[in-house]
N, C-alpha and C positions, 0 to 999 in steps of 0.2 A: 357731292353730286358729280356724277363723272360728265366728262366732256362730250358731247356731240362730233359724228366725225368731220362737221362741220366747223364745229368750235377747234377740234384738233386742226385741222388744216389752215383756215384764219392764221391759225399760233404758230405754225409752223413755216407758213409764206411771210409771215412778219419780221419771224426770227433770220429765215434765208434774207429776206432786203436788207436788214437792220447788217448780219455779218456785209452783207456785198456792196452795201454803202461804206461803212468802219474800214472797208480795206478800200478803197476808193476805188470804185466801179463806177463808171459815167451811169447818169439814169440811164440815160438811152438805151445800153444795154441790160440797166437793171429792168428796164419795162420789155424789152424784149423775151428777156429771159422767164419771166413769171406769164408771160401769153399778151401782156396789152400788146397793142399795136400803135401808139404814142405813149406817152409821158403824161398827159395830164390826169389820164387815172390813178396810174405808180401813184404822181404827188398829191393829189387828194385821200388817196386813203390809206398811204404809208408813208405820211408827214412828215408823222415823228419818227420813223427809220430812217428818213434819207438827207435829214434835219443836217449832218456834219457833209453830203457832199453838196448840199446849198451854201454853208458857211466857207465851205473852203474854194467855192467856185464866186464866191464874193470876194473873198479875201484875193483871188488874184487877180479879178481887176481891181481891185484899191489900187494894188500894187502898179498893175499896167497903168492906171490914169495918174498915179502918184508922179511918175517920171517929167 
């Protein structure tokens, strides 16, 4: 069944956060970049894209509070 060109685009803004996250792109920019105008949508509906620049924006405060 072929794709919707809705279903195309979905797959395709997924795929753009998923790379722009991997290379570490702050959200901020990543939700600018794709049209929101904060962040809380970015992270609600590309969770699991943006999933490693949550972990690694945890990872350095550990670090900062670790001191």
């Amino acid at each position: 069944m072929p794709l919707s060109a809705s279903s195309r685009g979905d797959r395709s803004a997924s795929g753009f956060v998923s790379l722009l996250s991997d290379s570490g792109v702050p959200l901020e920019d990543i939700a600018r970049l794709i049209g929101h105008s904060g962040t809380a949508v970015t992270e609600a509906v590309y969770r699991k894209q943006i999933r490693p620049v949550l972990l690694q924006g945890a990872a350095a405060m550990d670090t900062l509070f670790a001191r």
